[in-house]
GUMAR-94275 format. One record per residue (C-alpha): residue number from 1; residue in one letter; x, y, z. Coordinates in steps of 0.5 Angstrom, whole numbers, plus 500, padded with zeros to 3 digits. Example, Ala and Ser with C-alpha at 12.3 -4.5 7.8 and 13.67 -1.06 7.14 Angstrom:
{1,A,{525,491,516}}
{2,S,{527,498,514}}
//
This chain:
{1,X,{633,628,547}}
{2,X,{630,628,555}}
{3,X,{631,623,558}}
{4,X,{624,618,558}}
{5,X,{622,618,566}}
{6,X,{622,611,569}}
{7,X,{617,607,572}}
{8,X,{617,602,576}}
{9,X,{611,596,578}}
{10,X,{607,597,583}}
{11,X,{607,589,586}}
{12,X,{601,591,590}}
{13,X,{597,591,583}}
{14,X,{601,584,580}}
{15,X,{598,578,582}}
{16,X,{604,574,584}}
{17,X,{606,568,589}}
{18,X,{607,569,596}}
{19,X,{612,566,597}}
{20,X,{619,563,594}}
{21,X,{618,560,587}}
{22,X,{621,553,589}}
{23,X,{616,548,591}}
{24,X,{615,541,589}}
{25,X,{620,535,591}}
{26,X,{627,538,594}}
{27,X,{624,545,595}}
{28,X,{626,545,603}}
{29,X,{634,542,601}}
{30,X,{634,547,595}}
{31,X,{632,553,599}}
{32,X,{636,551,605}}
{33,X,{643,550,601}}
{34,X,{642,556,597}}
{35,X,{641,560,603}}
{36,X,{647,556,606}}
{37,X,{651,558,600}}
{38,X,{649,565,600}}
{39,X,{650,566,607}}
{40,X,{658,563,607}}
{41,X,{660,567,600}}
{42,X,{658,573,604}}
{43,X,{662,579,603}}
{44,X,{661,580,612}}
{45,X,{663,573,613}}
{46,X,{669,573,608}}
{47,X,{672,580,612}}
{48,X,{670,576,618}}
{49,X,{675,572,617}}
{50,X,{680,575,614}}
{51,X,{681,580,620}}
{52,X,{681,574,625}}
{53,X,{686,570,622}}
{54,X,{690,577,621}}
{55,X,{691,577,613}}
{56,X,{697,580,611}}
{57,X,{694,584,606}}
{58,X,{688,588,610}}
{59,X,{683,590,605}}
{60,X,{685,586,599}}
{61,X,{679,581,598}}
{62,X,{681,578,591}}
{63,X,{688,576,594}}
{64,X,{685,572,601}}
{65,X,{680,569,596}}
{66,X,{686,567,591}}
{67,X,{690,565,597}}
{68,X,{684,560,600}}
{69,X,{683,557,593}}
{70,X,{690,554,594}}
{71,X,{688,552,600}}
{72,X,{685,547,597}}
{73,X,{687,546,589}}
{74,X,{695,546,592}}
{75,X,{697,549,586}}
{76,X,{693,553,579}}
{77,X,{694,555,573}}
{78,X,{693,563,573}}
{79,X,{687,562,569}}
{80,X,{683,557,573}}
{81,X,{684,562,579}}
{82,X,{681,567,575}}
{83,X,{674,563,573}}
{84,X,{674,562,581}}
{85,X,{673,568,584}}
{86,X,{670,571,578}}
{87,X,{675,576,575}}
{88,X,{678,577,569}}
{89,X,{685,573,567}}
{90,X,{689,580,566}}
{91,X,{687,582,573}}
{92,X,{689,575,577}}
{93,X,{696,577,576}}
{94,X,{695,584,579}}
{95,X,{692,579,584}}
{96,X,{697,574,584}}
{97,X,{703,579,584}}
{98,X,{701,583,590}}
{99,X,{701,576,594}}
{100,X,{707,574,590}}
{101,X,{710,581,593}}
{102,X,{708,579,600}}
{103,X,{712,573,600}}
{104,X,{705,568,600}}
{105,X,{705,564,594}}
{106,X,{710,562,588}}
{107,X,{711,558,582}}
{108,X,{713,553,578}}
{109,X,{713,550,571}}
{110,X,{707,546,570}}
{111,X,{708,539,571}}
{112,X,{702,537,566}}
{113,X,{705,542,560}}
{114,X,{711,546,562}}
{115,X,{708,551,556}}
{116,X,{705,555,563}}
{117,X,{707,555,570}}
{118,X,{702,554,577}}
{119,X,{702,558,582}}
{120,X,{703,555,590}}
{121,X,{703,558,597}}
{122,X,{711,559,600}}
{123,X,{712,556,607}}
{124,X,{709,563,610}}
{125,X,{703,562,604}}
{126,X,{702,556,608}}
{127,X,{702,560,615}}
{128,X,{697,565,613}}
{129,X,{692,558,610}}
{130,X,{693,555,617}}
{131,X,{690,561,621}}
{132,X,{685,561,616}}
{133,X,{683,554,616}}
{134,X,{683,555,624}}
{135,X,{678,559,624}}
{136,X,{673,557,620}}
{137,X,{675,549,624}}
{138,X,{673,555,630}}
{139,X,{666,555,627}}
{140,X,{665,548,625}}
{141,X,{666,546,633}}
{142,X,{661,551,635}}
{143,X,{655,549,629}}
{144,X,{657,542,631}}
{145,X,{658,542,638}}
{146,X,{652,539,640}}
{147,X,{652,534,634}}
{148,X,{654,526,636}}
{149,X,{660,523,632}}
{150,X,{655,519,629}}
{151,X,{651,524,625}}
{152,X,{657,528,624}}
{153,X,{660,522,620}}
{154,X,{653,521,616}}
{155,X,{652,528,615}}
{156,X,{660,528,611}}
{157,X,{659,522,608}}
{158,X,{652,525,605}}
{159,X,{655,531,602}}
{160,X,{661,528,600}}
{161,X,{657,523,596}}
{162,X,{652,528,593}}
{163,X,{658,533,591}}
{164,X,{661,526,588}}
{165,X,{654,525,584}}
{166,X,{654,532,582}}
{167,X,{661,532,579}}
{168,X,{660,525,575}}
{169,X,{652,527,572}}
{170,X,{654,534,570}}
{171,X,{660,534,566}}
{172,X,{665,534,572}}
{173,X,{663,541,573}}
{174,X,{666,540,581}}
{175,X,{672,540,578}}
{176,X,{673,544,573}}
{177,X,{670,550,577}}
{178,X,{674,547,584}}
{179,X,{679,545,582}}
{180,X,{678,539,586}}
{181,X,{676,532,585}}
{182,X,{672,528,589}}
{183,X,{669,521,589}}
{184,X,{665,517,594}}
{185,X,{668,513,598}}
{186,X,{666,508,604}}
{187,X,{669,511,609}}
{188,X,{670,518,610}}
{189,X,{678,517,613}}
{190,X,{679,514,608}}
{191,X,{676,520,603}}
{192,X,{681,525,607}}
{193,X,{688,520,606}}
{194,X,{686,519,598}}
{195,X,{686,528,598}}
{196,X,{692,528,602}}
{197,X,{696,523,598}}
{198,X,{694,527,592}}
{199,X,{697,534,594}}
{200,X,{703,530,598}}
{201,X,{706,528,591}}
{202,X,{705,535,588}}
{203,X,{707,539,594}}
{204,X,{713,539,598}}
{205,X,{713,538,606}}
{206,X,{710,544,610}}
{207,X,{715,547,615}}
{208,X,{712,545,621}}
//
């Protein structure tokens, strides 16, 4: 049977807005964080920073996005892995594998049901995240420089506040798609101390 030959609209002759389609109270918010989000999800900014903080795997996305997951859930089930850098559950091993053979990550039994196991970062996994995390704190410096302390701390304790009112109104999606769990607090000191106790009592000490 041929082939039907495509077509396509011509938008000169459609009548359409000019611009975006957000309008009405939280356009200009919702705007610029989509906008935030894409940019920092970009494929050029993640090999950006792959390359400067020397990745040990050149070239293997899903392990660096797998490895900075980690940074931040400090163990996961294989599974959760999955959801988050959105690939297959038969795939995360292939993943976690090859960054089991390059001595970044390994596992244990899961301390919630020993049915499974989680996945963590070795000492040398630890390594790879600190160069990580300095780049990106590399980049903070640069955007914030010309910000005060005070509205550093008041832009920290907006988004912490938002993130926390997202978690708790829409069915604790934070958490279960991050793997995280925060909550709002008083003080963003105090914030920091609680994430780093909770991963402390999950996680031996890293070797200095």
């Amino acid at each position: 049977m041929p082939r039907k030959p495509s077509t396509s609209v011509d938008l000169r002759e459609v009548e359409r807005p000019a611009g975006p389609v957000l309008h009405g109270q939280g356009a200009d918010f919702s705007f610029a964080l989509q906008a935030l989000i894409t940019a920092m999800n970009s494929t050029g900014l993640r090999e950006s920073i792959m390359a400067q903080s020397e990745f040990p795997l050149p070239g293997d996305m899903p392990a660096f996005l797998t490895l900075n997951q980690l940074i931040y859930r400090t163990t996961s089930r294989p599974s959760d892995l999955a959801d988050a850098i959105g690939t297959g559950r038969s795939n995360i091993s292939k993943i976690v594998r090859r960054l089991e053979n390059a001595g970044l990550v390994g596992r244990m039994p899961d301390p919630e049901d020993g049915r499974h196991s989680v996945i963590g970062l070795t000492a040398e996994g630890h390594a790879v995240a600190r160069r990580i995390v300095g780049v990106s704190s590399g980049g903070y410096e640069l955007i914030f420089s010309d910000w005060t302390t005070e509205e550093f701390d008041l832009l920290e304790k907006l988004v912490i506040r938002l993130v926390s009112n997202i978690d708790e109104r829409l069915d604790h999606v934070i958490e279960r798609s991050a793997g995280v769990v925060i909550r709002e607090s008083g003080d963003a000191g105090a914030f920091r101390e609680q994430r780093s106790s909770a991963a402390a009592e999950n996680e031996a000490p890293v070797p200095a």
